[in-house]
N, C-alpha and C positions, 0 to 999 in steps of 0.2 A: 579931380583925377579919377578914381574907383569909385564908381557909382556902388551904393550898398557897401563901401569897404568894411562896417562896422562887423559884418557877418563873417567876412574874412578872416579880422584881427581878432576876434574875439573867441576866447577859448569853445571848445564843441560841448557843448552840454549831452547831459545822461541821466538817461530816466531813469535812474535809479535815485531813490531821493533819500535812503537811509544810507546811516553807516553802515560799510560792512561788519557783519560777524563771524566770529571763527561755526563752524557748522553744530558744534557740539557746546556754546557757549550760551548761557540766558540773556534777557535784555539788561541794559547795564543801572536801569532804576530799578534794577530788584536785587542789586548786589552779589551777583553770581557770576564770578569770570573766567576764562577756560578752565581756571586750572580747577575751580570746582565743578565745573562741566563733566571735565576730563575722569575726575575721582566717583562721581559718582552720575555718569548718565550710563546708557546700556552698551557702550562700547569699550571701557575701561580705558585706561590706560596704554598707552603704548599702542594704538588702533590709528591708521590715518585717515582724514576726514573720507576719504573714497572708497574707503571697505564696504564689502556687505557687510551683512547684518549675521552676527553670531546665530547658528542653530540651534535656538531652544526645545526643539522638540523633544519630547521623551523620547531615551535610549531603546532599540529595541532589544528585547529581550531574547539573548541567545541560549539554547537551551543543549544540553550533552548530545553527542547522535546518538539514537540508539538502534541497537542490532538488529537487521531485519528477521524479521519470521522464519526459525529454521524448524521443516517438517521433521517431528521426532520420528528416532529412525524407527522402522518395522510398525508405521502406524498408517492406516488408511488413509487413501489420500482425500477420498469424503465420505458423507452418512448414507453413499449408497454402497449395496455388494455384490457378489458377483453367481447369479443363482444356477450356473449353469454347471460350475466346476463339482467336480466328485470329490472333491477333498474336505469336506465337510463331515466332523463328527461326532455325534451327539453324545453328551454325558448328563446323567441321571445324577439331580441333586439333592441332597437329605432330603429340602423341603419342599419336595414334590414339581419341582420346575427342573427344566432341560438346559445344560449348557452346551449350546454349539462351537467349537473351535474350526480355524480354516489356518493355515500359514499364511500369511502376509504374504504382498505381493515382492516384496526384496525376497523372503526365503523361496518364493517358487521359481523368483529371477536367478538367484543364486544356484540352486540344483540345477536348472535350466542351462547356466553355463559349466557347473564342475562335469553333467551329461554331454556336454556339445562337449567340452576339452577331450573326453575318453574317448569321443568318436574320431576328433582329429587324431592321439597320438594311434588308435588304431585303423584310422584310415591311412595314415597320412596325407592331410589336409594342410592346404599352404592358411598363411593369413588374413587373407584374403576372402577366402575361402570362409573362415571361422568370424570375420566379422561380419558377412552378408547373413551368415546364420544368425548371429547373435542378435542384427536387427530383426530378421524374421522371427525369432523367441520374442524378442521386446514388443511386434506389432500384436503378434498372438494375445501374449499374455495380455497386452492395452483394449485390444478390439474384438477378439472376437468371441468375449462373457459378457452375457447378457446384465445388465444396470439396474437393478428395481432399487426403491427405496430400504429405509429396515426395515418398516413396520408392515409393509405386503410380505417381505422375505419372509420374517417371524411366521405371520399368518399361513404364509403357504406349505411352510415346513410345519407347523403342528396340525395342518391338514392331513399332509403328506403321513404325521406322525399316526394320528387317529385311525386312518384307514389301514394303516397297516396293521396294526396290535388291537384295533376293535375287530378286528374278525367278520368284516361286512361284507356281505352277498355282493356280487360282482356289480349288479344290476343297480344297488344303491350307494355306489362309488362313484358317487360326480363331485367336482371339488363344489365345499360350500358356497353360497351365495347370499347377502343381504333380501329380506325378506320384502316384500312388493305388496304395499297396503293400498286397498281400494280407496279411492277418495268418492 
């Protein structure tokens, strides 16, 4: 009748040649069956076989925020100054050294605006008007003093200091200078 019927009738074989096992289960000659699988592999309990995999990595460590940098008030805003301004003035200390004080730049900004206010309410100045000034106070006061470091400023004011109270001929008044050795 059916040539080959036997390949027909006969159940489809499968490469699979072991039992299956549950995926979290040992082999069954070493006496280990899901449920101790279950209790003690790396997915615990209550996990189904298709999960990922729990993240073991170390937690990162989160830390308070903390408050940005706030410029304390009436303090320079760096280590350099400003040599041009006239408001600079010297004070004679017990021990023989000079303290220079200047206002800060908030108190010059400050007087800078209570001066602008007096001249609006004696102008009468609209708004407008007082805040085109008060940017032109703010660029002044930012740009147009001269920046040296401290320690030239130091140096040129106690030049400045020497020639004045040493009582020196017109002619041997040039500011000092680093000496120049013959090589």
């Amino acid at each position: 009748m059916l040539r080959k019927s036997n390949v027909a009738l006969s159940k489809p074989r499968s490469y699979q040649t072991r039992r299956t096992l549950h995926p979290m289960a040992n082999h069954p000659r070493w006496g280990h069956d899901r449920t101790v699988a279950k209790q003690f592999a790396w997915r615990g309990w209550g996990v189904g076989g298709n999960q990922p995999e729990r993240d073991r990595r170390w937690p990162t460590p989160s830390y308070a925020e903390e408050a940005p940098f706030q410029k304390p008030k009436n303090m320079p805003m760096s280590n350099t100054t400003k040599t041009l301004s006239g408001e600079w003035r010297p004070y004679a200390l017990s021990d023989g050294g000079v303290l220079f004080t200047h206002p800060t730049r908030d108190q010059v900004m400050q007087w800078n605006y209570e001066a602008t206010m007096k001249e609006n309410e004696a102008a009468g100045s609209t708004a407008r008007d007082h805040n085109v000034k008060a940017k032109m106070q703010a660029l002044i006061a930012d740009n147009t003093l001269e920046h040296t470091t401290l320690a030239d400023w130091r140096r040129q004011q106690l030049q400045r200091l020497i020639q004045k109270h040493a009582q020196l001929p017109k002619a041997s008044a040039k500011p000092l200078t680093p000496r120049k050795y013959k090589s």
